[in-house]
NUKOL-21569 format. One record per residue: residue number from 1; y negated, z, x of N, C-alpha, C in turn. Coordinates in nm, 3 decimals, always signed. Layout:
<rs>
n NUM | n.v Y | n.w Z | n.u X | ca.v Y | ca.w Z | ca.u X | c.v Y | c.w Z | c.u X
...
</rs>
This chain:
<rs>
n 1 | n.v -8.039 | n.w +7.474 | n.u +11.535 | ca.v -8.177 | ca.w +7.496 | ca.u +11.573 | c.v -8.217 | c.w +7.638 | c.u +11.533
n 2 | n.v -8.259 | n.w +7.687 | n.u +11.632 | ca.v -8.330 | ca.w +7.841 | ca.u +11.561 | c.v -8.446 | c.w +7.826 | c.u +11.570
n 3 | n.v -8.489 | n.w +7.885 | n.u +11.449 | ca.v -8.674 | ca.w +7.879 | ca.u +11.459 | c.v -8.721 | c.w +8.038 | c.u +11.528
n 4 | n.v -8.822 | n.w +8.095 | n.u +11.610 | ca.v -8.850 | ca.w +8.141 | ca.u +11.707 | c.v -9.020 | c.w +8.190 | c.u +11.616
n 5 | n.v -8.986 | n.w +8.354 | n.u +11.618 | ca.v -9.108 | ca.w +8.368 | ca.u +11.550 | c.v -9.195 | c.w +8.428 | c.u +11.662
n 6 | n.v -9.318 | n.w +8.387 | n.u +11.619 | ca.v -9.370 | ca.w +8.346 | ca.u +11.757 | c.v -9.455 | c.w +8.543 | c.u +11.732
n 7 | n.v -9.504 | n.w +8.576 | n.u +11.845 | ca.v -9.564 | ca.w +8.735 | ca.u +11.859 | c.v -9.677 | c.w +8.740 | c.u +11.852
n 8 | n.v -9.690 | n.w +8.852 | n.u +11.766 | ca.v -9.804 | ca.w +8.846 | ca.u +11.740 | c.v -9.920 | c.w +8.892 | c.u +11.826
n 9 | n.v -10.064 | n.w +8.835 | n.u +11.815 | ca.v -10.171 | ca.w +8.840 | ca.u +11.909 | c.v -10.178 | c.w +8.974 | c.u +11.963
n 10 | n.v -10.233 | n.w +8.959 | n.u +12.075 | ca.v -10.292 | ca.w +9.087 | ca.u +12.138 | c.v -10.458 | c.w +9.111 | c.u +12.046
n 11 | n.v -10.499 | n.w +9.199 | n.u +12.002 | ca.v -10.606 | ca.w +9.271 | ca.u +11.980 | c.v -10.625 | c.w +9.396 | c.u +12.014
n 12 | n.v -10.722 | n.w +9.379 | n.u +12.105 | ca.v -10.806 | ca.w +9.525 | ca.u +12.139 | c.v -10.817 | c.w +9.588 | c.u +12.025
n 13 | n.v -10.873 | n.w +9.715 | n.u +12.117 | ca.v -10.930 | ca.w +9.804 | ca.u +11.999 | c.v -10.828 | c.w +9.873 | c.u +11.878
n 14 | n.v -10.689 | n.w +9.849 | n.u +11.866 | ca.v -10.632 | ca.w +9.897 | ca.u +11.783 | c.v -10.616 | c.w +10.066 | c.u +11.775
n 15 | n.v -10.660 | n.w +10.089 | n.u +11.662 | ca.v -10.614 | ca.w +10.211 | ca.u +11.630 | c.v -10.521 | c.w +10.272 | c.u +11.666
n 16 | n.v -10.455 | n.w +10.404 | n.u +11.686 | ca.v -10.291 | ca.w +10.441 | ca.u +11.659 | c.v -10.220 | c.w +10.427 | c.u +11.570
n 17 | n.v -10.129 | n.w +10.323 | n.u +11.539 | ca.v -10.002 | ca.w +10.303 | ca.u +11.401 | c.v -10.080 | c.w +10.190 | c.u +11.372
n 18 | n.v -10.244 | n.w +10.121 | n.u +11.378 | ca.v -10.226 | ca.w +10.034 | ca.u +11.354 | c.v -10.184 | c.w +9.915 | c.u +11.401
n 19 | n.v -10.130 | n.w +9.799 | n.u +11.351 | ca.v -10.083 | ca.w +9.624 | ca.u +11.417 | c.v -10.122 | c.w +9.545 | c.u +11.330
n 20 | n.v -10.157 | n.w +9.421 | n.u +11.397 | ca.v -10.141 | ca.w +9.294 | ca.u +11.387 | c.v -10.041 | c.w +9.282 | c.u +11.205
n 21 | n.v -10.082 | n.w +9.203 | n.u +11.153 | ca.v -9.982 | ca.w +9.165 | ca.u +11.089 | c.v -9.985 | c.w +9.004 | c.u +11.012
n 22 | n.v -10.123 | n.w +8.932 | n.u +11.070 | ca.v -10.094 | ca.w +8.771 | ca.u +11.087 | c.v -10.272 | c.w +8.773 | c.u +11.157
n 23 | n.v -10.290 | n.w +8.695 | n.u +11.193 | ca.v -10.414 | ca.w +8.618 | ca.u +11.258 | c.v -10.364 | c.w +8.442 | c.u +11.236
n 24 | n.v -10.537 | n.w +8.398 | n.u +11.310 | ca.v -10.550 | ca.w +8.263 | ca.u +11.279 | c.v -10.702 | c.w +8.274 | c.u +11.372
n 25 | n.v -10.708 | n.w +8.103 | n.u +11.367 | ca.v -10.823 | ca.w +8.081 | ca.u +11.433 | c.v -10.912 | c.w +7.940 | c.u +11.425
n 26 | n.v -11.028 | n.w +7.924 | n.u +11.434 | ca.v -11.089 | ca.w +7.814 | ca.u +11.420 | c.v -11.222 | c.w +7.837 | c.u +11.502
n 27 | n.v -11.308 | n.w +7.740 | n.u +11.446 | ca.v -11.421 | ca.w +7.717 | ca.u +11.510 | c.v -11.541 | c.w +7.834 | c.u +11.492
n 28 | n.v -11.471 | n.w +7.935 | n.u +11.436 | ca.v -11.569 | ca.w +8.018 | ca.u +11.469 | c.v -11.501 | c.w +8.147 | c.u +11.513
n 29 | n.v -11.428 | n.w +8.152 | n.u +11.570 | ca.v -11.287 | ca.w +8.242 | ca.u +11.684 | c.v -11.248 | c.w +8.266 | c.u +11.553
n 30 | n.v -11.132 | n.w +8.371 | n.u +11.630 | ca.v -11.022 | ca.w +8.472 | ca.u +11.566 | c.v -11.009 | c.w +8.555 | c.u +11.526
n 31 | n.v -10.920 | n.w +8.515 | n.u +11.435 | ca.v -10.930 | ca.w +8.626 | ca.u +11.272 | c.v -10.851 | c.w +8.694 | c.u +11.296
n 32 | n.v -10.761 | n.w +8.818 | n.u +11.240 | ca.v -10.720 | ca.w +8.875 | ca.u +11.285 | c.v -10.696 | c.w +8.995 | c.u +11.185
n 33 | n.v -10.595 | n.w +9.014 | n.u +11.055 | ca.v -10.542 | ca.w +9.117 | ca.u +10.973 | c.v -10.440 | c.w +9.194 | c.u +10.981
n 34 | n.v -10.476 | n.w +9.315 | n.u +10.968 | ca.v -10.454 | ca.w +9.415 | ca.u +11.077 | c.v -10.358 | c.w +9.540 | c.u +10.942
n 35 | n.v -10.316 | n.w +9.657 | n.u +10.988 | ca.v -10.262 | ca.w +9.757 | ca.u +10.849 | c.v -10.385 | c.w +9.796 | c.u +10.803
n 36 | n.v -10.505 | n.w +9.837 | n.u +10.894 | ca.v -10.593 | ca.w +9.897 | ca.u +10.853 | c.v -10.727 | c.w +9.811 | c.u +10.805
n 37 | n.v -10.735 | n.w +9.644 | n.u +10.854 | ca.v -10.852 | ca.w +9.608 | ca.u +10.817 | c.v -10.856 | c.w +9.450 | c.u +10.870
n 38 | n.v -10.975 | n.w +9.374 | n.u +10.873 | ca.v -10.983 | ca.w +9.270 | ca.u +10.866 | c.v -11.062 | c.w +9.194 | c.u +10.988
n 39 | n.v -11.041 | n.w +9.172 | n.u +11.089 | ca.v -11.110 | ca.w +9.141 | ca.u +11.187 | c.v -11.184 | c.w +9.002 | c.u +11.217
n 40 | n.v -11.305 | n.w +8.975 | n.u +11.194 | ca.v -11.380 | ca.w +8.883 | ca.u +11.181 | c.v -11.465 | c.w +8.872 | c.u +11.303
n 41 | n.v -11.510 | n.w +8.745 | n.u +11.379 | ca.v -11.541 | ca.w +8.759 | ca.u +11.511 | c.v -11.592 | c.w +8.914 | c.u +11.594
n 42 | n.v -11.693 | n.w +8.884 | n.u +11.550 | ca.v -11.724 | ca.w +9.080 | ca.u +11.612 | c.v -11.753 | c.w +9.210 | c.u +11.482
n 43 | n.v -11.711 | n.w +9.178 | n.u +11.404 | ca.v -11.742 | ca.w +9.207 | ca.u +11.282 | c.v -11.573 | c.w +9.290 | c.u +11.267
n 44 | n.v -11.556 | n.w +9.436 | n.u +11.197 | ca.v -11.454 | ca.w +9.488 | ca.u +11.194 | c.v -11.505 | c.w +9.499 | c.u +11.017
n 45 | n.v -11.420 | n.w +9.492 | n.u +10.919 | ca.v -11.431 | ca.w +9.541 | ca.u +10.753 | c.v -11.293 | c.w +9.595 | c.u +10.746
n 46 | n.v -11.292 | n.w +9.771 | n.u +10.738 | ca.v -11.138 | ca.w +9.838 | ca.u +10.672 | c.v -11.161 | c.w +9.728 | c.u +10.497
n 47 | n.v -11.031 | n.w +9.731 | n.u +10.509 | ca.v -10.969 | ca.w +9.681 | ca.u +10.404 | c.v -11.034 | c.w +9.750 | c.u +10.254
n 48 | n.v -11.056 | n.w +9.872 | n.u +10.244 | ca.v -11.160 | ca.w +9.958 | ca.u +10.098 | c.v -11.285 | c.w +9.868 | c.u +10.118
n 49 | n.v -11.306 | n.w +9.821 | n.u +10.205 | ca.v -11.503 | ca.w +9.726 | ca.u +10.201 | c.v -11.465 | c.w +9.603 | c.u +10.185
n 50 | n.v -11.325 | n.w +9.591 | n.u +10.132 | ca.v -11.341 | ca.w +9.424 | ca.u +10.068 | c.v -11.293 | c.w +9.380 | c.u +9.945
n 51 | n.v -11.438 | n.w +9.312 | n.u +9.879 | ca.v -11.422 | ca.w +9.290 | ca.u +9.757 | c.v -11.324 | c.w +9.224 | c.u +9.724
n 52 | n.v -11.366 | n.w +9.098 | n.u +9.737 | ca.v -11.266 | ca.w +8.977 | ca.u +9.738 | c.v -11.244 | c.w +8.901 | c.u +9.846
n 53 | n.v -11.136 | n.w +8.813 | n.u +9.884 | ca.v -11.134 | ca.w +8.727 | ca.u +9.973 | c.v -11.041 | c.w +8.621 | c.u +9.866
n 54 | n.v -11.086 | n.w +8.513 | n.u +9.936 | ca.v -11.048 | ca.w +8.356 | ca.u +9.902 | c.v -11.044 | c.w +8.280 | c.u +9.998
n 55 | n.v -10.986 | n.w +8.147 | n.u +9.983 | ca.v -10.965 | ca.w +8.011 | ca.u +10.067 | c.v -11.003 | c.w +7.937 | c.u +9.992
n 56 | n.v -11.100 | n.w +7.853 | n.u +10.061 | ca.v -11.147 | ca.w +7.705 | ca.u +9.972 | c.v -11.090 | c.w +7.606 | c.u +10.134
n 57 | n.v -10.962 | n.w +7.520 | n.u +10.052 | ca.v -10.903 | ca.w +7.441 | ca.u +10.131 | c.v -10.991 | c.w +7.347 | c.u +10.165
n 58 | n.v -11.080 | n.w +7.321 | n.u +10.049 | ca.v -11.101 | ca.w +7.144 | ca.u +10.131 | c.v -11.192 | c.w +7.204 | c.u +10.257
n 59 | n.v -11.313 | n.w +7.361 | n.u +10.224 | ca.v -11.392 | ca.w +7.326 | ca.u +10.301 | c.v -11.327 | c.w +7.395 | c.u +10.461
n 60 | n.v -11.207 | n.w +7.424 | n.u +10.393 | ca.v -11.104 | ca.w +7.509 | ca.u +10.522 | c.v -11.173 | c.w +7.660 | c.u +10.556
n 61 | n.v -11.223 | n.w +7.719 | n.u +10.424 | ca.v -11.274 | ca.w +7.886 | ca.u +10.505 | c.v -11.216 | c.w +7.980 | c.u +10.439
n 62 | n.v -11.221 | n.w +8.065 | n.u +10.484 | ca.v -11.212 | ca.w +8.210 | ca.u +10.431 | c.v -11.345 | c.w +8.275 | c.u +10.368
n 63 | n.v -11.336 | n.w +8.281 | n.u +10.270 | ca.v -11.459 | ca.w +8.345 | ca.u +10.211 | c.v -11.444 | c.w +8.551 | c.u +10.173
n 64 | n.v -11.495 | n.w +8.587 | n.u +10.217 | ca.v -11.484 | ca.w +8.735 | ca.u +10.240 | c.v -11.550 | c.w +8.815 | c.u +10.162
n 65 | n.v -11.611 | n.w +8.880 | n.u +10.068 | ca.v -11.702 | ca.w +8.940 | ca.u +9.948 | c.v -11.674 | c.w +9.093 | c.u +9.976
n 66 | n.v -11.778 | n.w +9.181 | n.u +10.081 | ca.v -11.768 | ca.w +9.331 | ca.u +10.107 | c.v -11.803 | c.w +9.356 | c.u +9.957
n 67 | n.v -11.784 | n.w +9.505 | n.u +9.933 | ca.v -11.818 | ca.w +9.586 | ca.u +9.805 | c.v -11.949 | c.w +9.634 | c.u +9.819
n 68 | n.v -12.013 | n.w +9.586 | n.u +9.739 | ca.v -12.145 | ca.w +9.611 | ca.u +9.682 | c.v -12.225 | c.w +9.771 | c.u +9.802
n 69 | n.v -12.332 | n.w +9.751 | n.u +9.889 | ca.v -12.353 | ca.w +9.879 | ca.u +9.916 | c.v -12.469 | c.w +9.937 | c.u +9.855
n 70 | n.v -12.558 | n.w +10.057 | n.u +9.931 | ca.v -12.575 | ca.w +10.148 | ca.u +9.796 | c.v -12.711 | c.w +10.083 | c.u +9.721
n 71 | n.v -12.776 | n.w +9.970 | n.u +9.733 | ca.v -12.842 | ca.w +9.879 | ca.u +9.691 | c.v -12.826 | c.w +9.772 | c.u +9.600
n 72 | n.v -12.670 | n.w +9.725 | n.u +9.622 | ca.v -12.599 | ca.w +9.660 | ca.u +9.543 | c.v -12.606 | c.w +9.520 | c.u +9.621
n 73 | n.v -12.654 | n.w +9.569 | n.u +9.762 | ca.v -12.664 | ca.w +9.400 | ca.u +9.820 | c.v -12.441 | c.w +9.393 | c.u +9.830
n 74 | n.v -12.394 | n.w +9.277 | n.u +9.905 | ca.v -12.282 | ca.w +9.202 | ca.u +9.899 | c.v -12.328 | c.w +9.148 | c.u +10.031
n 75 | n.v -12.230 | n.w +9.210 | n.u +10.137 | ca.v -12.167 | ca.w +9.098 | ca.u +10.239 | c.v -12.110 | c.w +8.985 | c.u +10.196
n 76 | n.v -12.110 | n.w +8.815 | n.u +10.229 | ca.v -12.034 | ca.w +8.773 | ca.u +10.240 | c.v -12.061 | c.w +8.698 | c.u +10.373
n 77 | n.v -11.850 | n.w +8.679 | n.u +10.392 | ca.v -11.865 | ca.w +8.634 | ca.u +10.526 | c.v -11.740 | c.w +8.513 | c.u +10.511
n 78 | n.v -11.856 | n.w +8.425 | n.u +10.576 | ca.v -11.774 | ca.w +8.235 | ca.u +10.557 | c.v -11.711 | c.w +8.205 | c.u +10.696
n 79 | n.v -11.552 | n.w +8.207 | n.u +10.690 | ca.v -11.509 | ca.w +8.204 | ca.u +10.852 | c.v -11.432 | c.w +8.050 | c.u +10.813
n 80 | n.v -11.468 | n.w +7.923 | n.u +10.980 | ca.v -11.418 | ca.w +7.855 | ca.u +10.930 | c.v -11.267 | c.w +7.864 | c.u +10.994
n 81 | n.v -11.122 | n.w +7.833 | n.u +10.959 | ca.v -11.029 | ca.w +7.859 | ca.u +11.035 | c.v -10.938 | c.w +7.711 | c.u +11.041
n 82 | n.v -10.849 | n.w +7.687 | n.u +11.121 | ca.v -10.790 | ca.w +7.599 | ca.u +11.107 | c.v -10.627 | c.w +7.648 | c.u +11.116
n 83 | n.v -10.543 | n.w +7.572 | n.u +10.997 | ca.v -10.395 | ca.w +7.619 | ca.u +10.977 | c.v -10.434 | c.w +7.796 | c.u +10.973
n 84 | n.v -10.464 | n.w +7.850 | n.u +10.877 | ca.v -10.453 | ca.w +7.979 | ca.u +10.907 | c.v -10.332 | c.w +8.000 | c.u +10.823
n 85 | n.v -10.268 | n.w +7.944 | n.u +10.797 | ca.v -10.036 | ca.w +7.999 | ca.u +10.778 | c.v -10.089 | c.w +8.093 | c.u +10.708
n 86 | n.v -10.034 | n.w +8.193 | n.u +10.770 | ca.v -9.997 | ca.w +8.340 | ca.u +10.607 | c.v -10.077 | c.w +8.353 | c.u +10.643
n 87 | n.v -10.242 | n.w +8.412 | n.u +10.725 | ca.v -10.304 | ca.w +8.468 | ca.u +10.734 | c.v -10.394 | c.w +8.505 | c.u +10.604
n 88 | n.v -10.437 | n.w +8.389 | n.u +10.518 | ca.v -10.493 | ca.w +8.414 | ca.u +10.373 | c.v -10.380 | c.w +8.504 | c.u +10.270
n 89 | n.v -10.288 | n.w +8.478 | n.u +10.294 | ca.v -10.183 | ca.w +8.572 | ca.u +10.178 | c.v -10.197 | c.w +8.711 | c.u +10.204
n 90 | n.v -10.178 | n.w +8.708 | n.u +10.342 | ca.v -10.173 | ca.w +8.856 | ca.u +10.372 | c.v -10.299 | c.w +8.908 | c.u +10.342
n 91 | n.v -10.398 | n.w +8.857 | n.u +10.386 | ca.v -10.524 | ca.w +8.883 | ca.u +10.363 | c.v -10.569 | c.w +8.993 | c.u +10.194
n 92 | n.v -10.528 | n.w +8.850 | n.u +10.153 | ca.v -10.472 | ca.w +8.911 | ca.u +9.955 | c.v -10.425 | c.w +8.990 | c.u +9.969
n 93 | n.v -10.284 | n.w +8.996 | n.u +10.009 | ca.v -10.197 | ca.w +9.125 | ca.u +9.999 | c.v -10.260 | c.w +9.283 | c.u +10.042
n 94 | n.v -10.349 | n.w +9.246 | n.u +10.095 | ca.v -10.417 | ca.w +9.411 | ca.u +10.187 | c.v -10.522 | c.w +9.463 | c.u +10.120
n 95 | n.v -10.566 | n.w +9.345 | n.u +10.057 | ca.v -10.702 | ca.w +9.393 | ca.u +9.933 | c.v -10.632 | c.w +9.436 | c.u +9.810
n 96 | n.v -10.539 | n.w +9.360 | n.u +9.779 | ca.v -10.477 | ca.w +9.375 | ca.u +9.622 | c.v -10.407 | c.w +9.530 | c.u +9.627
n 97 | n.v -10.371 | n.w +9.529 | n.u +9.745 | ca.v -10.276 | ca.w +9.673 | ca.u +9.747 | c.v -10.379 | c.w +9.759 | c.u +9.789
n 98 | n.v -10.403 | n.w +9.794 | n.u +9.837 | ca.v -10.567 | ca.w +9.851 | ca.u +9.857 | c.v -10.623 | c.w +9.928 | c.u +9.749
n 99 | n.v -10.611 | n.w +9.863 | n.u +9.624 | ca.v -10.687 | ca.w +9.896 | ca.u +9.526 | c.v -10.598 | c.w +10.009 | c.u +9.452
n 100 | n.v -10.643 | n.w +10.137 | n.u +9.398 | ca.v -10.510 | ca.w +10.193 | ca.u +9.326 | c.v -10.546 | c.w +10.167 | c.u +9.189
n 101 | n.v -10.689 | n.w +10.201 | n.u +9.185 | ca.v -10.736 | ca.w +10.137 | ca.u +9.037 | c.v -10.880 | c.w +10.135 | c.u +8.997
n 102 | n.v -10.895 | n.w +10.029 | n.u +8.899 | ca.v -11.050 | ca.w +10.006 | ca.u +8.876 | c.v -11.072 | c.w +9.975 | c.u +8.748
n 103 | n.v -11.138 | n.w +10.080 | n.u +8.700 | ca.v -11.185 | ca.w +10.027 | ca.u +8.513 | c.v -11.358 | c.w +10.029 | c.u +8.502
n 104 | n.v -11.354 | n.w +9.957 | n.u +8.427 | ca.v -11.501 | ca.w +9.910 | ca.u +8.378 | c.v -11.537 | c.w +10.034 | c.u +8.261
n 105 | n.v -11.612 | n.w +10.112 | n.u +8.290 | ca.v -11.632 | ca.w +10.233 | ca.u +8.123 | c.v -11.763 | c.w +10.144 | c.u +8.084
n 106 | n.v -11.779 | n.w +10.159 | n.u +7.976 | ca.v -11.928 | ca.w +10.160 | ca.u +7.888 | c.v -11.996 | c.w +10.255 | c.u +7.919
n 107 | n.v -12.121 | n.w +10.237 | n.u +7.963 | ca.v -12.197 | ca.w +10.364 | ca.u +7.913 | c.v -12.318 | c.w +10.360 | c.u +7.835
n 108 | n.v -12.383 | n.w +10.199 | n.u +7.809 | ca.v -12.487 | ca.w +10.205 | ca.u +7.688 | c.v -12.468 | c.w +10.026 | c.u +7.651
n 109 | n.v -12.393 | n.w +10.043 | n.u +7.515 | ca.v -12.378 | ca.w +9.926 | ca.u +7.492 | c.v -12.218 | c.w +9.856 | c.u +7.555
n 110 | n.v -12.234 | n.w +9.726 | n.u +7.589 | ca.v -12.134 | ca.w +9.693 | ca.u +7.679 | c.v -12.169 | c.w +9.715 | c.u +7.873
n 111 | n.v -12.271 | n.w +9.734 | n.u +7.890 | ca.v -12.337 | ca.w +9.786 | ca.u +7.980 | c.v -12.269 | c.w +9.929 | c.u +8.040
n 112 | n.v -12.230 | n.w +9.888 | n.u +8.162 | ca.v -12.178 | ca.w +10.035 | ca.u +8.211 | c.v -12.174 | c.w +10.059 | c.u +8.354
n 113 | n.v -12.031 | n.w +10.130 | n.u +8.403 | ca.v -12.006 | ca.w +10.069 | ca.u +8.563 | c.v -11.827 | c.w +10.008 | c.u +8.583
n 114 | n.v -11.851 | n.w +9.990 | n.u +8.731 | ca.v -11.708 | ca.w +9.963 | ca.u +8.734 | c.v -11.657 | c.w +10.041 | c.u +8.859
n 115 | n.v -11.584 | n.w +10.139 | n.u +8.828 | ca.v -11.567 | ca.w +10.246 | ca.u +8.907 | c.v -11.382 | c.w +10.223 | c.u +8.961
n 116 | n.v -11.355 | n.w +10.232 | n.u +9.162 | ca.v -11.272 | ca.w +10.123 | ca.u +9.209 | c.v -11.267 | c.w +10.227 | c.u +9.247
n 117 | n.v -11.117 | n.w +10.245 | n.u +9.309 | ca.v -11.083 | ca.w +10.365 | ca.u +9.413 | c.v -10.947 | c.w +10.276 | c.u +9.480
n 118 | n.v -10.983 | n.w +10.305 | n.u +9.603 | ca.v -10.903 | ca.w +10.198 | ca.u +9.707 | c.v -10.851 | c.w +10.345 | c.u +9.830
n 119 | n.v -10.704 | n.w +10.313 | n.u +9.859 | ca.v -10.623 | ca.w +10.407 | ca.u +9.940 | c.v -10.660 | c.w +10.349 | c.u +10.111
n 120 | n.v -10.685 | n.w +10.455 | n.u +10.168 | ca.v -10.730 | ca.w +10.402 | ca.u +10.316 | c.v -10.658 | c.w +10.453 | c.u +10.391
n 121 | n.v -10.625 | n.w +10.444 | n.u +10.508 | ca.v -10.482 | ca.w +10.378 | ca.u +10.549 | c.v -10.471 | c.w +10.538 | c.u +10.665
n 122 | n.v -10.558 | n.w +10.660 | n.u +10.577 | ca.v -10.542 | ca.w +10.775 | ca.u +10.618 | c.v -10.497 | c.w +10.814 | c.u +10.478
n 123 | n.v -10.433 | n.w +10.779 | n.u +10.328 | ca.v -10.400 | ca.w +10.760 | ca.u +10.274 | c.v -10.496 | c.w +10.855 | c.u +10.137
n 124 | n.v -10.600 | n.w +10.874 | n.u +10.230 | ca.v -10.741 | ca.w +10.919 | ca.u +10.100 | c.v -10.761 | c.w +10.784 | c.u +10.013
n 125 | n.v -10.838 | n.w +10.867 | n.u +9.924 | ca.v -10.893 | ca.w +10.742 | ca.u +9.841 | c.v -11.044 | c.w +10.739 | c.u +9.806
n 126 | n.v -11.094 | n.w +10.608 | n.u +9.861 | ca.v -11.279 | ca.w +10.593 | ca.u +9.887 | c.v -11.297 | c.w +10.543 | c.u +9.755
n 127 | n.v -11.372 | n.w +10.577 | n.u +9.665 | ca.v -11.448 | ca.w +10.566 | ca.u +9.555 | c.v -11.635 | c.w +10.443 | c.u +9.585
n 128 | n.v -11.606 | n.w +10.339 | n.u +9.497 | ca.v -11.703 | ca.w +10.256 | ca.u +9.459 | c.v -11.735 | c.w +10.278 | c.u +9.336
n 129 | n.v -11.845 | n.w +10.255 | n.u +9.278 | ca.v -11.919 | ca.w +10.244 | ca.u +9.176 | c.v -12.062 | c.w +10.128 | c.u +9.166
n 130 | n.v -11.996 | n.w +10.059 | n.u +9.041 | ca.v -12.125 | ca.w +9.921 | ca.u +9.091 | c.v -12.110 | c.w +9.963 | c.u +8.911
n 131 | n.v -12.284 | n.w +9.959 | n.u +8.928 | ca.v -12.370 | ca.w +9.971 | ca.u +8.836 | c.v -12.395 | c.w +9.844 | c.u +8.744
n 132 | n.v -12.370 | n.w +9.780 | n.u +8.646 | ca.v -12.406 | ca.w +9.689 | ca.u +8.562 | c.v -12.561 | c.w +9.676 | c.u +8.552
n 133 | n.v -12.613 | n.w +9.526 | n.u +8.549 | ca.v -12.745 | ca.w +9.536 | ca.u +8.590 | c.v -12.830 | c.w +9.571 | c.u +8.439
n 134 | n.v -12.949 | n.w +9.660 | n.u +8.431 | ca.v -12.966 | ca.w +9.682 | ca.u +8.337 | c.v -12.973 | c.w +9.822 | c.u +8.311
n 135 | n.v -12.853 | n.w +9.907 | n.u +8.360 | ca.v -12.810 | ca.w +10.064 | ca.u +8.348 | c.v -12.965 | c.w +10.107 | c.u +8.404
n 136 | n.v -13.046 | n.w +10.197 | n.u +8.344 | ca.v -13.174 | ca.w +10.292 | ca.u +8.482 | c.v -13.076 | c.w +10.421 | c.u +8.485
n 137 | n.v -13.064 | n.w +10.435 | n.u +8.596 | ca.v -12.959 | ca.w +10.546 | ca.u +8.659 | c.v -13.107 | c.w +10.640 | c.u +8.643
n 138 | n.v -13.207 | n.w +10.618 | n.u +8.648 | ca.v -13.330 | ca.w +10.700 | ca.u +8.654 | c.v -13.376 | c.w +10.771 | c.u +8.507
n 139 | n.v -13.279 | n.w +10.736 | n.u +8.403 | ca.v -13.306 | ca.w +10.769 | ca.u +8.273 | c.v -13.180 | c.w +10.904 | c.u +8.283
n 140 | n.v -13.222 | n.w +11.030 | n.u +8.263 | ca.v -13.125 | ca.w +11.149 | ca.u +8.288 | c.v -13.001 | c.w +11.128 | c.u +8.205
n 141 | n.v -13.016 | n.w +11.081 | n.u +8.061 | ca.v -12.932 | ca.w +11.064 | ca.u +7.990 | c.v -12.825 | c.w +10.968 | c.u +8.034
n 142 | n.v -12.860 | n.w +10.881 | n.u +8.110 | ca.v -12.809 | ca.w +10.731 | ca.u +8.133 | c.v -12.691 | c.w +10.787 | c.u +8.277
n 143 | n.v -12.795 | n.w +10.869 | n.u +8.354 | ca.v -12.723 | ca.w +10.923 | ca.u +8.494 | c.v -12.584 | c.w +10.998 | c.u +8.423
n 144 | n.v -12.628 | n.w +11.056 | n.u +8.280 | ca.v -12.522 | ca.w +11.215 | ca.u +8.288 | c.v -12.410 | c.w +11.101 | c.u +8.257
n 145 | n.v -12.446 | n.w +10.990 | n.u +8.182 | ca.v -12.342 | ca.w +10.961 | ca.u +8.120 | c.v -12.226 | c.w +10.843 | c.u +8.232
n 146 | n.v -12.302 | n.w +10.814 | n.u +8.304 | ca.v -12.280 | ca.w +10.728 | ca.u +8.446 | c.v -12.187 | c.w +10.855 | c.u +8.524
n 147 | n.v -12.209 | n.w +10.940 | n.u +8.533 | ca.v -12.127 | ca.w +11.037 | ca.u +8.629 | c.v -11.987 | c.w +11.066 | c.u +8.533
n 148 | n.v -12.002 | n.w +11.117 | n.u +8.415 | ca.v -11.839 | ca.w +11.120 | ca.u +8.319 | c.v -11.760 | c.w +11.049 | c.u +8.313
n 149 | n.v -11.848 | n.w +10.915 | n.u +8.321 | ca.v -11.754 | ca.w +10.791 | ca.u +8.330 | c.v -11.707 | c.w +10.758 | c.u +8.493
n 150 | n.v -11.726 | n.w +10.803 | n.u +8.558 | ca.v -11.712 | ca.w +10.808 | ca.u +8.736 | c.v -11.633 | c.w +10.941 | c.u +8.734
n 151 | n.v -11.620 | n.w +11.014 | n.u +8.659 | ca.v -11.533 | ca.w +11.141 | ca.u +8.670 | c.v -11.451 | c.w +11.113 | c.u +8.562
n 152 | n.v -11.437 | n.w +11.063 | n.u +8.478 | ca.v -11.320 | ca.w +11.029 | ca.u +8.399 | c.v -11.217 | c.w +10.938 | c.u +8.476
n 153 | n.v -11.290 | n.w +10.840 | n.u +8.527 | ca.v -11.163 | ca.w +10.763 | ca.u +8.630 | c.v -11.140 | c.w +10.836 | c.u +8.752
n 154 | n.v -11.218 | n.w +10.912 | n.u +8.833 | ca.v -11.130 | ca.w +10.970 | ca.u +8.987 | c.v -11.021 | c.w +11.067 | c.u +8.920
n 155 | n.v -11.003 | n.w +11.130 | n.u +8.748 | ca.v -10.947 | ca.w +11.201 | ca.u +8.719 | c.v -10.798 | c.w +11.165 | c.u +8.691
n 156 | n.v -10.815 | n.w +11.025 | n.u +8.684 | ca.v -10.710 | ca.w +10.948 | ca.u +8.619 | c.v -10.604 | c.w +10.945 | c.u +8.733
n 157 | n.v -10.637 | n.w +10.941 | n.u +8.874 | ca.v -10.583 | ca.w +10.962 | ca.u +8.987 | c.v -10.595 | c.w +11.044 | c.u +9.098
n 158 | n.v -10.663 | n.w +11.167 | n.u +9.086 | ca.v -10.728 | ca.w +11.230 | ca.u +9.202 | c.v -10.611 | c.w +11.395 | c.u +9.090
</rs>
């Protein structure tokens, strides 16, 4: 018996160099993880705008967590899928690798930020910074010391 790996979907819209590298589908269409990003019904997220992703089996979804924007609001996006096979691993795999690195500094107290730098698939690296609630970025002292600690880590890799 040979098992027969089946080809992968057609998706529009692809970039140059980028592909497919698993999809899935359910009742709320097709998913679709890509080199460069994460394709959610009409909804495109590059892979640097995602926080976390998870699977909650029983309720069968993909749960999706964008990175904080400059408000600190959080996308999340609940897809329901059915049998999505590797599509959740890979999923992981594109966020986890994604990331080159992320440390939490102090900057008053245990209170600080958590400053993330994720490689994008032009092989720059996009810089996040999520503010611990509490920090006033509006206190000068608080800002100077919020930026050293945001320049101590892009230094660590830039």
């Amino acid at each position: 018996m040979r098992l027969r790996r089946s080809a992968p979907p057609v998706v529009d819209g692809l970039e140059p160099g980028e592909r497919v590298l698993a999809s899935g589908s359910g009742p709320d269409g097709h998913v679709a993880a890509t080199t460069h990003r994460l394709l959610l019904r009409d909804t495109s997220i590059p892979w640097t705008a995602v926080e976390t992703a998870s699977w909650d089996g029983d309720a069968e979804l993909l749960v999706v967590t964008e990175v904080p924007d400059a408000r600190g609001r959080r996308a999340r996006h609940r897809v329901a899928l059915e049998s999505p096979r590797r599509l959740v691993d890979v999923v992981r795999e594109q966020v986890t690798q994604s990331v080159v690195i992320s440390r939490h500094i102090p900057v008053d107290g245990r209170r600080g930020v958590r400053v993330t730098g994720r490689r994008t698939p032009s092989d720059d690296l996009a810089w996040t910074v999520q503010v611990d609630s509490g920090i006033d970025l509006r206190d000068p002292a608080t800002k100077s010391r919020v930026d050293a600690a945001v320049a101590l880590v892009r230094n660590e890799v830039e």
